[in-house]
N, C-alpha and C positions, 0 to 999 in steps of 0.2 A: 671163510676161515681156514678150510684145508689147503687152500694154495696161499695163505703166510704162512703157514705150519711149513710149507714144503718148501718157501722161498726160505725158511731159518734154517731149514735141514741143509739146503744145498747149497747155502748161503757158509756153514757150519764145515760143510766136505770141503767146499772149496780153500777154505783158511786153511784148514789141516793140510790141504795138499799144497798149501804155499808156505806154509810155517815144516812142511816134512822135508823139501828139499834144503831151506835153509836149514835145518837140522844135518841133512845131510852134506853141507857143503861145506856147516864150520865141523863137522867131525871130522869130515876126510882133507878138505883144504889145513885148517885152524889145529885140531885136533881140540877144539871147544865144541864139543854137542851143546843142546837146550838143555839144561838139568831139569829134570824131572818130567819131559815129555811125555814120555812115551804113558806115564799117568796120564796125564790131559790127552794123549792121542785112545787110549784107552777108553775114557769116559764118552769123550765128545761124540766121538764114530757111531756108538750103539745110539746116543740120542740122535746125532743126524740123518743115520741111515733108516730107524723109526720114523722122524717127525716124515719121510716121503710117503709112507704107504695110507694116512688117510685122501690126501690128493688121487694118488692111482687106484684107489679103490673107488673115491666118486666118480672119475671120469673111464671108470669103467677098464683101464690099462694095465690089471693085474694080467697075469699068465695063465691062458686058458686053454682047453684042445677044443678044437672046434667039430674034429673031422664027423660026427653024428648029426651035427646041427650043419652042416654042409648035406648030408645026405637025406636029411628028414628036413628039409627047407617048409617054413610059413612057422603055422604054431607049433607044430610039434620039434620045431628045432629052438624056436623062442623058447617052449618048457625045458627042452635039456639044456640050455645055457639056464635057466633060470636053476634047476636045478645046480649047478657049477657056482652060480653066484650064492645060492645058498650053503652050498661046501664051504666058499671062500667067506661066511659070516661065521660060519662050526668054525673054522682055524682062527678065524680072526678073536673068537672069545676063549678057544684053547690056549691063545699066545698069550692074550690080556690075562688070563688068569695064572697063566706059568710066570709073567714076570712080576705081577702082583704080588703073588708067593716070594718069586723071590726080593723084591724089595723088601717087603715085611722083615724077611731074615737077615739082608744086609743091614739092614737099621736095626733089630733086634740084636744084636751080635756087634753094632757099629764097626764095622768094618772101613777099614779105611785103604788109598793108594799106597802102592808097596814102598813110593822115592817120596813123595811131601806130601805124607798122612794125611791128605784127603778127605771126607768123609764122603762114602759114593755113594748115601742111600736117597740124597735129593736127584740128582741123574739117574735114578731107577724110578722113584716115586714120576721124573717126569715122562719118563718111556713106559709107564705101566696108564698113564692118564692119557699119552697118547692111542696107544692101543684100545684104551675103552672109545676114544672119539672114532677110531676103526671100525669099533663094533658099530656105535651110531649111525657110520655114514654106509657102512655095509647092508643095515637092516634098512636103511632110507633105500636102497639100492634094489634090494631086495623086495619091498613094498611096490616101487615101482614097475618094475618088473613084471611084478605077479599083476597089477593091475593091467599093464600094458597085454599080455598073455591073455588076462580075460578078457579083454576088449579087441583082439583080433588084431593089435599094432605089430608092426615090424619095420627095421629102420628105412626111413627114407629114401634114401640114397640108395641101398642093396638091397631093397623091396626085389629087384630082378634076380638078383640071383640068388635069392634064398639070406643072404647072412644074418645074419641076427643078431653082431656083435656091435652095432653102433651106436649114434650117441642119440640122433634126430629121430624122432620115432612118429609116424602118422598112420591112420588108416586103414588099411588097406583090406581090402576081403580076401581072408584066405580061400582058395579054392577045396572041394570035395574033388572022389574020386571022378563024379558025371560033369564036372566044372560049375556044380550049384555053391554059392557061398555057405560058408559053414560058418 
């Protein structure tokens, strides 16, 4: 489900950025703009550029610093990403609920586009419904995680050198200080 969300988003930027330069081509060639664009480029942007973040959040490609869990390699660098990924569920339900708030008041208030009266408060209601599936796929995330953490997993792939940021996750015994499994 999060990769159609991400396929309409980007599916969504890509029109806009085919429908902007024809805009910009009958204005400057034509001296004909699209009437009333920049409303539709307005609306569309903030739903597009939403519906990408529950895809990057399940496959794990939000923005992280790693440089602690590079230095604390096995579990103790799996918990401080796990920690990060639990920041990145705190933000993800601060956003849901700040655009929550604000759809409620553009539909409260009916508010509409400044060029063809619009009414903008179903393109908020749907980036405030997207952000809640954020939250979902972030605490699915975050479950994971912590389970993986308590069973001693780390990825795959970078089991050797420590990283903790991947997608394949198996096994592995983490070492103590004497080389006894922990």
């Amino acid at each position: 489900m999060t990769k159609f969300i991400a396929i309409v988003g980007l599916t969504g930027i890509v029109g806009l950025s085919l429908v902007t330069i024809f805009d910009i081509l009958g204005r400057e060639l034509f001296s004909v703009p699209i009437p009333g664009f920049s409303d539709v480029l307005d609306l569309s942007i903030v739903f597009s550029a939403a519906a990408c973040f529950p895809a990057s959040l399940a496959e794990r490609h939000h923005v992280s610093v790693q440089f602690l869990g590079n230095i604390f390699p096995g579990r103790t660098g799996a918990a401080l990403d796990l920690f990060g990924h639990t920041i990145a569920l705190v933000v993800m339900a601060l956003i849901a609920w700040q655009v929550s708030t604000h759809s409620i008041s553009v539909f409260e208030n009916e508010e509409v586009t400044w060029l063809l009266g619009v009414k903008i408060w179903p393109v908020w209601l749907l980036v405030s419904l997207i952000f809640i599936v954020c939250i979902v796929v972030q605490a699915l995330v975050v479950v994971q995680m912590f389970l993986e953490v308590l069973h001693g997993e780390i990825p795959a792939e970078d089991a050797e050198e420590g990283n903790t940021d991947a997608h394949d996750y198996k096994h592995v015994p983490v070492r103590g200080g004497m080389g006894e499994d922990v």
